[in-house]
N, CA, C and O atoms as a Tripos MOL2 file, in Angstrom:
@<TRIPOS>MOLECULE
protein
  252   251    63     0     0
PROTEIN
NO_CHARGES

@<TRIPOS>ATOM
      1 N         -33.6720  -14.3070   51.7450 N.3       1 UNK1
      2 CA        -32.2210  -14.2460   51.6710 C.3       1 UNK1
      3 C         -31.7220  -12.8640   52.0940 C.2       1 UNK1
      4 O         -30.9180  -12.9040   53.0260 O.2       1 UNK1
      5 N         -31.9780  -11.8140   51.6830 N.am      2 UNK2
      6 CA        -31.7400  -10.2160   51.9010 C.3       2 UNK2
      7 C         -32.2170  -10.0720   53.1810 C.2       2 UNK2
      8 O         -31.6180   -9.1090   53.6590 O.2       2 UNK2
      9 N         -33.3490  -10.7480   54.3690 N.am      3 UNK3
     10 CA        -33.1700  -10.5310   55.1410 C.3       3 UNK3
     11 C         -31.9700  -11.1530   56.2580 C.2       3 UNK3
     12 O         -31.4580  -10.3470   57.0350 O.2       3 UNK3
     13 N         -31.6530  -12.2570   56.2910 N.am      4 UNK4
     14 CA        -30.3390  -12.8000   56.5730 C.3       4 UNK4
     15 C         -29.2450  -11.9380   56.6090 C.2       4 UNK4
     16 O         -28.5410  -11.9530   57.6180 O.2       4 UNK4
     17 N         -28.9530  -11.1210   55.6050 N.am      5 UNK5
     18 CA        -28.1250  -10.0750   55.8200 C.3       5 UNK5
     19 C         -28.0940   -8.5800   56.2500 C.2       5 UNK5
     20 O         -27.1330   -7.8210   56.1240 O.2       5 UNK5
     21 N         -29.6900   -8.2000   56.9440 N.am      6 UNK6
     22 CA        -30.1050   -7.0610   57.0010 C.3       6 UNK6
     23 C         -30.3400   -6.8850   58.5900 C.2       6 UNK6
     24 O         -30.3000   -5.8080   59.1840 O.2       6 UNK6
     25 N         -30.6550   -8.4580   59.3010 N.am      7 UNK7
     26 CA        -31.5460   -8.7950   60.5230 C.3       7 UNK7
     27 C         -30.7090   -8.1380   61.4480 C.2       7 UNK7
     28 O         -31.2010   -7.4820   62.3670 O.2       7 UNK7
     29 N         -28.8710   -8.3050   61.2190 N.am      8 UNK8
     30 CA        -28.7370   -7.4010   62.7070 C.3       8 UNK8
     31 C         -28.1980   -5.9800   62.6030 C.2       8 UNK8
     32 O         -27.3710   -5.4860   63.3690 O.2       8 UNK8
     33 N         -28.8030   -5.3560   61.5030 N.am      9 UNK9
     34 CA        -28.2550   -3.8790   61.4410 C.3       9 UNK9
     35 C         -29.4910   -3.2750   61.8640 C.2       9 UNK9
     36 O         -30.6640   -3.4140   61.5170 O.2       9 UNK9
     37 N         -28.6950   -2.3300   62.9920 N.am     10 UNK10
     38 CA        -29.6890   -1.7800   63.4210 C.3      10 UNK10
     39 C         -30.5110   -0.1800   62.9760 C.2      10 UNK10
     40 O         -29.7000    0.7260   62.7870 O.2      10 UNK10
     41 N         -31.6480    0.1150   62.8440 N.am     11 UNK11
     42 CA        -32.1570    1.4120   62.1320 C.3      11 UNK11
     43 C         -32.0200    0.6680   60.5870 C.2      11 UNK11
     44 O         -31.5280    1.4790   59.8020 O.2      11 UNK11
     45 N         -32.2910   -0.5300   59.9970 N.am     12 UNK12
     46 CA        -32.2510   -0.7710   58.5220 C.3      12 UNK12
     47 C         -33.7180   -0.3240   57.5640 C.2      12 UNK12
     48 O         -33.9920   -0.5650   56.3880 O.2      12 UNK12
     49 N         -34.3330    0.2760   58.4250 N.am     13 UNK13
     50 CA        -35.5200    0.6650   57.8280 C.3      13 UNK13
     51 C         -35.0060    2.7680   57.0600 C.2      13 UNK13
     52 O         -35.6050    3.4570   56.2340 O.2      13 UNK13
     53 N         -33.9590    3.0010   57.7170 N.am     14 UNK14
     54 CA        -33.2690    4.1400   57.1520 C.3      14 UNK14
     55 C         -32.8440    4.1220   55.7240 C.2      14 UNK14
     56 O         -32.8680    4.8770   54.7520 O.2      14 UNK14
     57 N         -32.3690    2.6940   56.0920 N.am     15 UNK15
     58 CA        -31.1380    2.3470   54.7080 C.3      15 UNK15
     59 C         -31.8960    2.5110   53.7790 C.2      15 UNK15
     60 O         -31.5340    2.9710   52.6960 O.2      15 UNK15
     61 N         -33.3130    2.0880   54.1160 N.am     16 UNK16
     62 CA        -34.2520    1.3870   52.6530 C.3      16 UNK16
     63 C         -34.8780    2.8110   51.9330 C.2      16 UNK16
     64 O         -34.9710    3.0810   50.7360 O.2      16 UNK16
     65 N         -35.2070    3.4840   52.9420 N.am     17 UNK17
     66 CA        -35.5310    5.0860   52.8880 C.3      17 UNK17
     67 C         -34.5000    5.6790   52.0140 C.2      17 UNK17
     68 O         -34.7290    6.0500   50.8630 O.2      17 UNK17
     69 N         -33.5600    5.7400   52.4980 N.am     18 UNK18
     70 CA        -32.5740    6.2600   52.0970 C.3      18 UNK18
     71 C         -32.4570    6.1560   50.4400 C.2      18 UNK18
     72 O         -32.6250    7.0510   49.6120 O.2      18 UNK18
     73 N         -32.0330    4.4470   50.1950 N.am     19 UNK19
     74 CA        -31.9960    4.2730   48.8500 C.3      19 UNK19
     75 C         -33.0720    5.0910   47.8360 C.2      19 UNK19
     76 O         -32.8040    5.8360   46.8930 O.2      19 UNK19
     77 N         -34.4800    4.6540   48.4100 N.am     20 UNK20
     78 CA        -35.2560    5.1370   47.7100 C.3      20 UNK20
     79 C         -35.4070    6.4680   47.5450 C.2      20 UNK20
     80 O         -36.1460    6.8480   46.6370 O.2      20 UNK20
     81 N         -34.6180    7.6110   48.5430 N.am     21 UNK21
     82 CA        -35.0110    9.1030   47.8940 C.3      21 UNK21
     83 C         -33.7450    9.1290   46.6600 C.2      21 UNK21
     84 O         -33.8160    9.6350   45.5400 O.2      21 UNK21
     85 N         -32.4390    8.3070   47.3730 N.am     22 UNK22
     86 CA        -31.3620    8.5020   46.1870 C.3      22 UNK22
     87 C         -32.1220    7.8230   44.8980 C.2      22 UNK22
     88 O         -31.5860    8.2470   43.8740 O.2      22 UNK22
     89 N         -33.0870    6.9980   44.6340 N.am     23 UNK23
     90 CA        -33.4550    6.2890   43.5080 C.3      23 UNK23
     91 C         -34.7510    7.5100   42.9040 C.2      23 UNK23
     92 O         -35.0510    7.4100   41.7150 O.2      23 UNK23
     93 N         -35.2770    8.3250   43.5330 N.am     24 UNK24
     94 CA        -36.4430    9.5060   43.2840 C.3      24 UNK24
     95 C         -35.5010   10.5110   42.7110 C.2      24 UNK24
     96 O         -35.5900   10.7990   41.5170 O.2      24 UNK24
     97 N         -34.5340   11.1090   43.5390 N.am     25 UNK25
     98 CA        -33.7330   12.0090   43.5270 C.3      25 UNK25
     99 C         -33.0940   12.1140   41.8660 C.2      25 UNK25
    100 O         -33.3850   12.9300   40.9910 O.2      25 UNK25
    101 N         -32.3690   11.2500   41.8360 N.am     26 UNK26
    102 CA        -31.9160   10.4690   40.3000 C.3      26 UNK26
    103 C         -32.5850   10.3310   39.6240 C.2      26 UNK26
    104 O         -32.2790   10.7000   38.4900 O.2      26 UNK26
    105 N         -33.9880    9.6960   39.8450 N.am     27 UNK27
    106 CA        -35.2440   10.2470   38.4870 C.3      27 UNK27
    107 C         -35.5190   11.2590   38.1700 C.2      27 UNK27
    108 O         -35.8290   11.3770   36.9850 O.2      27 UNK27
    109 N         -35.5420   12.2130   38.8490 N.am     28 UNK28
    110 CA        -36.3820   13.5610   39.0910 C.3      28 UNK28
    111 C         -35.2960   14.2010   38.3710 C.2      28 UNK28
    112 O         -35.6190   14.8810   37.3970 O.2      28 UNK28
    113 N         -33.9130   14.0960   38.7090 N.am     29 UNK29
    114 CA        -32.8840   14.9950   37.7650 C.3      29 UNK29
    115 C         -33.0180   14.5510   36.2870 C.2      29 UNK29
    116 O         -33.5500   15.3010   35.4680 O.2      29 UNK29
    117 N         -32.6360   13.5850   36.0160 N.am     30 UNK30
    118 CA        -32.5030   13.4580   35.0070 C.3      30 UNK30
    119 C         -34.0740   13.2330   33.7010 C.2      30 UNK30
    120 O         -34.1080   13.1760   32.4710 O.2      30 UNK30
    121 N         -35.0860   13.1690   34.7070 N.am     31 UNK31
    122 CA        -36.3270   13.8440   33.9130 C.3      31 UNK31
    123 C         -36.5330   15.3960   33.7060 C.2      31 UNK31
    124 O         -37.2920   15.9330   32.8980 O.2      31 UNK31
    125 N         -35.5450   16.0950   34.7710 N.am     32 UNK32
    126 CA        -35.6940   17.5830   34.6900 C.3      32 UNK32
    127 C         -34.6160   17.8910   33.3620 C.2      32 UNK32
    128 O         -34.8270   18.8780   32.6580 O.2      32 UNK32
    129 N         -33.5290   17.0360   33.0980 N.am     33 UNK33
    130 CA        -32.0780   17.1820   32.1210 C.3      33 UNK33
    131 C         -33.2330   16.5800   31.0610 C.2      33 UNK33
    132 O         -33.5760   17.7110   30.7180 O.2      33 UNK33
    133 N         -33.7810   16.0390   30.5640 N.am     34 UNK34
    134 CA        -34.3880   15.3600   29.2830 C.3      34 UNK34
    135 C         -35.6280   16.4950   28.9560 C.2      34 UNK34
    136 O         -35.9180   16.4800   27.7600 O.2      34 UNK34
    137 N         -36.3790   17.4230   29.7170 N.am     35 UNK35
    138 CA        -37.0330   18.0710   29.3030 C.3      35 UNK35
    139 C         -35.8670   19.4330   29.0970 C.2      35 UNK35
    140 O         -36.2330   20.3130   28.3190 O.2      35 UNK35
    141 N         -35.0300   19.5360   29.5120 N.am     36 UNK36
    142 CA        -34.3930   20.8640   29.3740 C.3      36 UNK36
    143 C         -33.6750   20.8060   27.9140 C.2      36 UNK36
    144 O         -34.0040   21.5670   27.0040 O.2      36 UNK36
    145 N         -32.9170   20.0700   27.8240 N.am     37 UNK37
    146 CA        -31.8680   19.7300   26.8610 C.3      37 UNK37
    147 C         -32.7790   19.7900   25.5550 C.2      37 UNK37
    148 O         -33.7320   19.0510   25.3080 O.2      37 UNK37
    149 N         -32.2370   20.9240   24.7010 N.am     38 UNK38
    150 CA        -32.0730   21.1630   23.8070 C.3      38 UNK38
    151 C         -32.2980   20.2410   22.0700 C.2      38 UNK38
    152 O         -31.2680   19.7080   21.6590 O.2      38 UNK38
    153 N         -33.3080   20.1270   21.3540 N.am     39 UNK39
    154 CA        -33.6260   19.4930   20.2710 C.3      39 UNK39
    155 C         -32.4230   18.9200   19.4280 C.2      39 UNK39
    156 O         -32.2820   17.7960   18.9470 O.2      39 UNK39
    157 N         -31.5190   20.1280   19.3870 N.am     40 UNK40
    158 CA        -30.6330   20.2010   18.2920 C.3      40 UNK40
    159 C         -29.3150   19.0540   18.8800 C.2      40 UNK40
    160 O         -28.8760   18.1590   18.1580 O.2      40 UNK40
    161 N         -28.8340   19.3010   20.2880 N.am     41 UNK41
    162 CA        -28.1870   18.6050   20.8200 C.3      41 UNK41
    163 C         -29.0620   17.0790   20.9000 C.2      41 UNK41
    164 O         -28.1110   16.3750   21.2400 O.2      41 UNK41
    165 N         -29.6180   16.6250   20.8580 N.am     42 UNK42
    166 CA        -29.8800   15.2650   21.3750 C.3      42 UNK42
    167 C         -29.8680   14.7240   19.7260 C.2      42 UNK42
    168 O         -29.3310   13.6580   19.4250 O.2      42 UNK42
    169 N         -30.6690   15.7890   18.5140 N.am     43 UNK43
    170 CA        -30.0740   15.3820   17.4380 C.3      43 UNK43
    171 C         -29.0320   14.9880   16.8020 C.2      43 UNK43
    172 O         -28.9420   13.9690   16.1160 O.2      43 UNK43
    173 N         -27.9390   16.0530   17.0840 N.am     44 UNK44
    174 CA        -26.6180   15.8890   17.1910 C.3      44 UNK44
    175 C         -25.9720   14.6310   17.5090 C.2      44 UNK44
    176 O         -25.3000   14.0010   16.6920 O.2      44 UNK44
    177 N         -26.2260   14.2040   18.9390 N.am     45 UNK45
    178 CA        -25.4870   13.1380   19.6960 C.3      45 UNK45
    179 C         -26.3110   11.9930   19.0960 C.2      45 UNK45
    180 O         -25.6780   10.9440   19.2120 O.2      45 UNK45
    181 N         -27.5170   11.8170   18.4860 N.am     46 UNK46
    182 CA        -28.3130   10.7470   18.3050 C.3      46 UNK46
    183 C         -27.5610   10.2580   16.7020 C.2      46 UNK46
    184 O         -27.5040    9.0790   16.3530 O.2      46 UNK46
    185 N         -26.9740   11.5270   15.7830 N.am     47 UNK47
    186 CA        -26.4600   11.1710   14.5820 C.3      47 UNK47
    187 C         -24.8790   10.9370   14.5780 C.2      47 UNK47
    188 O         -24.3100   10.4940   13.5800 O.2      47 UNK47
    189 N         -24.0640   11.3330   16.0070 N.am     48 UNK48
    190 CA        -22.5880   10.2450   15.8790 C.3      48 UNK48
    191 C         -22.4170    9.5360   15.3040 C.2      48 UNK48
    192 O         -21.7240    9.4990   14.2880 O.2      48 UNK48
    193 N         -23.3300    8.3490   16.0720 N.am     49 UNK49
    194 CA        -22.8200    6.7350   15.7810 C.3      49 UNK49
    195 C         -22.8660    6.5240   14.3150 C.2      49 UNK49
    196 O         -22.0160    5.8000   13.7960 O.2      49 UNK49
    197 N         -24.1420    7.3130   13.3300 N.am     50 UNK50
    198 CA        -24.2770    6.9590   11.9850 C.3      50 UNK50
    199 C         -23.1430    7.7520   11.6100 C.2      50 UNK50
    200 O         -22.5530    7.0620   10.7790 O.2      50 UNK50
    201 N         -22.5910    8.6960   11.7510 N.am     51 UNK51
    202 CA        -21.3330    9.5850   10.5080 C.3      51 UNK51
    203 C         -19.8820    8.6230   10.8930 C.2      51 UNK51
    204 O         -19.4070    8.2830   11.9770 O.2      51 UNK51
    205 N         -19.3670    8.3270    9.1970 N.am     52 UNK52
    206 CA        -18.4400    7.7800    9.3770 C.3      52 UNK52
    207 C         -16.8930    8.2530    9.1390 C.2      52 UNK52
    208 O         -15.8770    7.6230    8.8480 O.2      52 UNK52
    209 N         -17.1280    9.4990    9.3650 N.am     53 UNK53
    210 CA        -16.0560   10.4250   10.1640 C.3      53 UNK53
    211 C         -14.9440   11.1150    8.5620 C.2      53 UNK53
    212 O         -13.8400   11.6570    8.5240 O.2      53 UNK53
    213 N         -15.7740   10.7940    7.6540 N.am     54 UNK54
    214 CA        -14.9260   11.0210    6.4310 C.3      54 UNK54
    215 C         -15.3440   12.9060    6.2430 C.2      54 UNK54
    216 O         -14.5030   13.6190    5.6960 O.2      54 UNK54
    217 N         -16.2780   13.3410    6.5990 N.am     55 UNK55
    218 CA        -16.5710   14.7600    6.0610 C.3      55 UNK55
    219 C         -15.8140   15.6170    7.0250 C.2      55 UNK55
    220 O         -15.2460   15.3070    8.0720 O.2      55 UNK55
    221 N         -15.9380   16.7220    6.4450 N.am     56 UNK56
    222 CA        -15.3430   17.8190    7.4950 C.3      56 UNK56
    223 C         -13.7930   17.4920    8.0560 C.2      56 UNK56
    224 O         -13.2520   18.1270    8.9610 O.2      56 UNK56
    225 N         -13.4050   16.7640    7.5860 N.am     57 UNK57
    226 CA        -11.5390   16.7160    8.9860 C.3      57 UNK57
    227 C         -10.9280   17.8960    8.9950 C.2      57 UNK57
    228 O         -10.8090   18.7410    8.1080 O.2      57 UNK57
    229 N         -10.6580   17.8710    9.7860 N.am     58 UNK58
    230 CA        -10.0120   19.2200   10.3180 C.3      58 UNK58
    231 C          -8.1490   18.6190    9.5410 C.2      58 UNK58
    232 O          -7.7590   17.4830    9.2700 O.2      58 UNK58
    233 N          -7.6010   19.6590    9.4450 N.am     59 UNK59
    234 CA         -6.2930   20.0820    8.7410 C.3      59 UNK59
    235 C          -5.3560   19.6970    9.9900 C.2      59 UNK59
    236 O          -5.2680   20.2290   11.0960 O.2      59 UNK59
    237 N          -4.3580   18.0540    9.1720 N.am     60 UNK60
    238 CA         -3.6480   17.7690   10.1600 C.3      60 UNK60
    239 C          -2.5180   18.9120   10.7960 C.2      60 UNK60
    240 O          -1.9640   19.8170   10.1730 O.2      60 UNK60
    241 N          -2.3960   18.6130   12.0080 N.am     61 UNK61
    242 CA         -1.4410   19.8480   13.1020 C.3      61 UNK61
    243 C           0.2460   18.8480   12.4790 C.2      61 UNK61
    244 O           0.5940   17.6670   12.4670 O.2      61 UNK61
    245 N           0.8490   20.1530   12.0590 N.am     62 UNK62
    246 CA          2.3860   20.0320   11.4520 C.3      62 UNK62
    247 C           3.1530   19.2090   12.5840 C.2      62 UNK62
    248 O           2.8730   19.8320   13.6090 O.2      62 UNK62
    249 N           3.8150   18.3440   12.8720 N.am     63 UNK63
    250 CA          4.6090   17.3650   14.2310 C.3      63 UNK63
    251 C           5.4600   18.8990   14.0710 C.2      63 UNK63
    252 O           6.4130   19.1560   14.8060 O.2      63 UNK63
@<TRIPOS>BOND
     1     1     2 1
     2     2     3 1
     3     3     4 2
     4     3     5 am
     5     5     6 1
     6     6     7 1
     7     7     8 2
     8     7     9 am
     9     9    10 1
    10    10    11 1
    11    11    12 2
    12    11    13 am
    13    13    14 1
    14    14    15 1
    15    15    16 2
    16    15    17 am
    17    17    18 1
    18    18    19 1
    19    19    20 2
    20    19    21 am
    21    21    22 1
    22    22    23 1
    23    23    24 2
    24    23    25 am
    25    25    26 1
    26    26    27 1
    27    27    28 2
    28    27    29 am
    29    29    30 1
    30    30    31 1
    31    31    32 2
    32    31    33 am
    33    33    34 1
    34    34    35 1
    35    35    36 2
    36    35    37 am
    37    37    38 1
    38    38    39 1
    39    39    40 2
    40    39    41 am
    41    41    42 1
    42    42    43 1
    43    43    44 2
    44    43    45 am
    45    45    46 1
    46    46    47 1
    47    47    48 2
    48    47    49 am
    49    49    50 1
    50    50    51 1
    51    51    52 2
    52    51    53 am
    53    53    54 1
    54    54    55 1
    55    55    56 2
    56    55    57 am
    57    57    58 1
    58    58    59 1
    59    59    60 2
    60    59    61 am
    61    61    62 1
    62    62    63 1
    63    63    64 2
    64    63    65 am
    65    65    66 1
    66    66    67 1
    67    67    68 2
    68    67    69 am
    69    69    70 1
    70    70    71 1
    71    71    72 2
    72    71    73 am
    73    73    74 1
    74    74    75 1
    75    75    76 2
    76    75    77 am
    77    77    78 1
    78    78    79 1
    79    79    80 2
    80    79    81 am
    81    81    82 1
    82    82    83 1
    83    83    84 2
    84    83    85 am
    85    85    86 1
    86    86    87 1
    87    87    88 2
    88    87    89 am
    89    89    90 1
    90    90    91 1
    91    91    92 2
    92    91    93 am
    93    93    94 1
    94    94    95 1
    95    95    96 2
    96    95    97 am
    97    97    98 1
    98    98    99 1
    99    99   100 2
   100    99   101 am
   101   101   102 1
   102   102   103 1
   103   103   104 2
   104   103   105 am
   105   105   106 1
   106   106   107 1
   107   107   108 2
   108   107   109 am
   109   109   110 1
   110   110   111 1
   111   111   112 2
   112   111   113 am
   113   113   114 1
   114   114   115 1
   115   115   116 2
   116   115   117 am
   117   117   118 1
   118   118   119 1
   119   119   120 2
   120   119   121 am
   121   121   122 1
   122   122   123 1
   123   123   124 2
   124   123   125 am
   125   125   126 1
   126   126   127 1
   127   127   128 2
   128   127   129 am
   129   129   130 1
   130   130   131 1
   131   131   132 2
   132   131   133 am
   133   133   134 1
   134   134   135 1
   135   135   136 2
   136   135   137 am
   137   137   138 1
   138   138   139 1
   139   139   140 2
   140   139   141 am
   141   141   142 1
   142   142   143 1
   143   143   144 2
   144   143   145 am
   145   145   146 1
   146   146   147 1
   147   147   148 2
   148   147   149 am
   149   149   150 1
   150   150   151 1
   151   151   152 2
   152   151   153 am
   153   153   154 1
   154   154   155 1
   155   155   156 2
   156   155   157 am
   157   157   158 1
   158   158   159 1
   159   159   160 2
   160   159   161 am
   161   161   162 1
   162   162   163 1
   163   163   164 2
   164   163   165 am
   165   165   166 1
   166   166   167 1
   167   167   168 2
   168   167   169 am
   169   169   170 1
   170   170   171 1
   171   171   172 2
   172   171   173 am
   173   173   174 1
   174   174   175 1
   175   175   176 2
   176   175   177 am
   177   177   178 1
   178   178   179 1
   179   179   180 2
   180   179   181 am
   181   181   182 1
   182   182   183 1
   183   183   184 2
   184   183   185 am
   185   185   186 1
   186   186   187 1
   187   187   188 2
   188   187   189 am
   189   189   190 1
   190   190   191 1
   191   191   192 2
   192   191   193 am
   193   193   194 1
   194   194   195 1
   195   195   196 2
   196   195   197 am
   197   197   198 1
   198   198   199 1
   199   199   200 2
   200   199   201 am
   201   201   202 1
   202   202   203 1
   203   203   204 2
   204   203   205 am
   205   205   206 1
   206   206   207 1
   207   207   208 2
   208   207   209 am
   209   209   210 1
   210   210   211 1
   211   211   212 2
   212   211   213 am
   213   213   214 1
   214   214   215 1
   215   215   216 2
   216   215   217 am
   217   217   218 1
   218   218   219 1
   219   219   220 2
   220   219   221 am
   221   221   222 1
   222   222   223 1
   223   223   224 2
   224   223   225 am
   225   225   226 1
   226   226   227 1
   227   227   228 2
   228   227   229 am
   229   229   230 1
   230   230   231 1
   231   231   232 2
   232   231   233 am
   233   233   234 1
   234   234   235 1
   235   235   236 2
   236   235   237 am
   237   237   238 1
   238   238   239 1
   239   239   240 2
   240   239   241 am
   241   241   242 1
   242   242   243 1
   243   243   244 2
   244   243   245 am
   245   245   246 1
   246   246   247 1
   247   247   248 2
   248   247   249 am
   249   249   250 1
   250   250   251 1
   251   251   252 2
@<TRIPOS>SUBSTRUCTURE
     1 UNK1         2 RESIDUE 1 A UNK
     2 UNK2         6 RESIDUE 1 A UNK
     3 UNK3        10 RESIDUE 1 A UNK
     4 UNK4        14 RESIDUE 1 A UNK
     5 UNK5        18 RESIDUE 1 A UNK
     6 UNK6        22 RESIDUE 1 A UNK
     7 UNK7        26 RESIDUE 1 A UNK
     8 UNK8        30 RESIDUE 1 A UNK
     9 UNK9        34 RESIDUE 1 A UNK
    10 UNK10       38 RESIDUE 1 A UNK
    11 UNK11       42 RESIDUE 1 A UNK
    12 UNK12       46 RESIDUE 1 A UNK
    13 UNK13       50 RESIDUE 1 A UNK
    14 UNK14       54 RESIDUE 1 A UNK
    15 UNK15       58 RESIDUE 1 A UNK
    16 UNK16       62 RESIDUE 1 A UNK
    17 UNK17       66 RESIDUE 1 A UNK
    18 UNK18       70 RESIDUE 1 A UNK
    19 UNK19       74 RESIDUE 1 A UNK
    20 UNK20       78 RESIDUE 1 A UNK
    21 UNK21       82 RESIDUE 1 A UNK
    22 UNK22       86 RESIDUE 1 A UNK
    23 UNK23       90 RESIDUE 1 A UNK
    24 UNK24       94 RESIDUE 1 A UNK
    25 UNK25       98 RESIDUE 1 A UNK
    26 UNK26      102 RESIDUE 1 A UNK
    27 UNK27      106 RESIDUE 1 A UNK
    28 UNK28      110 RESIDUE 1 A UNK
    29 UNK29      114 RESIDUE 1 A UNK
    30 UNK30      118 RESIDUE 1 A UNK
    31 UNK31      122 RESIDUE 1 A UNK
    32 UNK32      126 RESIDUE 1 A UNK
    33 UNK33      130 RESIDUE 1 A UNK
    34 UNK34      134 RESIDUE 1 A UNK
    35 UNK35      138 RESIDUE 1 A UNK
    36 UNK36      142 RESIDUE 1 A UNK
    37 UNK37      146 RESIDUE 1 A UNK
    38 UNK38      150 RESIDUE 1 A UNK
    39 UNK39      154 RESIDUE 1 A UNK
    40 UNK40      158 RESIDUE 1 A UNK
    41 UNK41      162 RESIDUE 1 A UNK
    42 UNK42      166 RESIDUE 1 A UNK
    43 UNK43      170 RESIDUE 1 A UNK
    44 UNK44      174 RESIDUE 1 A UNK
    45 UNK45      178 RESIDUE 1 A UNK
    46 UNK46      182 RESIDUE 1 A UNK
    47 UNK47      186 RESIDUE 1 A UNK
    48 UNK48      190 RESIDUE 1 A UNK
    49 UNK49      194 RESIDUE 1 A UNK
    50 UNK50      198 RESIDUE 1 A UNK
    51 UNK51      202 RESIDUE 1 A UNK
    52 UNK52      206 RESIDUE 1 A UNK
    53 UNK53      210 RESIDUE 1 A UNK
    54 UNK54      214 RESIDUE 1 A UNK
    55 UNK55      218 RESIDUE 1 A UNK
    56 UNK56      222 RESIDUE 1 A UNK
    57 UNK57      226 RESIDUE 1 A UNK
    58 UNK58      230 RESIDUE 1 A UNK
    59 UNK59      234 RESIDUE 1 A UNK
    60 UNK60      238 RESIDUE 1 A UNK
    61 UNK61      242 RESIDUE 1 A UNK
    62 UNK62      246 RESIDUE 1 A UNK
    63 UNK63      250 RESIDUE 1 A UNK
């Protein structure tokens, strides 16, 4: 089926190249962002979803 739509572009062996460094490229960053990033931050963002927003409020701003 995917070839049916590929057969008359011409140079489509680029395209496929192509995708795949953008699909390496995009791994490679964001395996380089997951070893960099910080313990405390991923702790942080991992305990959001559980706090149910009652501690700490900040002091409503006067209208």
């Amino acid at each position: 089926m995917f070839d049916q739509f590929v057969k008359d572009i011409s140079g489509k062996e680029m395209y496929l190249i192509f995708s795949l460094w953008i699909f390496l490229v995009f791994f490679v960053v964001v395996s380089i962002l997951l070893f960099i990033t910080k313990k405390q931050h991923i702790t942080y963002m991992s305990d959001l979803p559980l706090e149910d927003g009652t501690e700490e409020l900040p002091q409503s701003l006067p209208l």
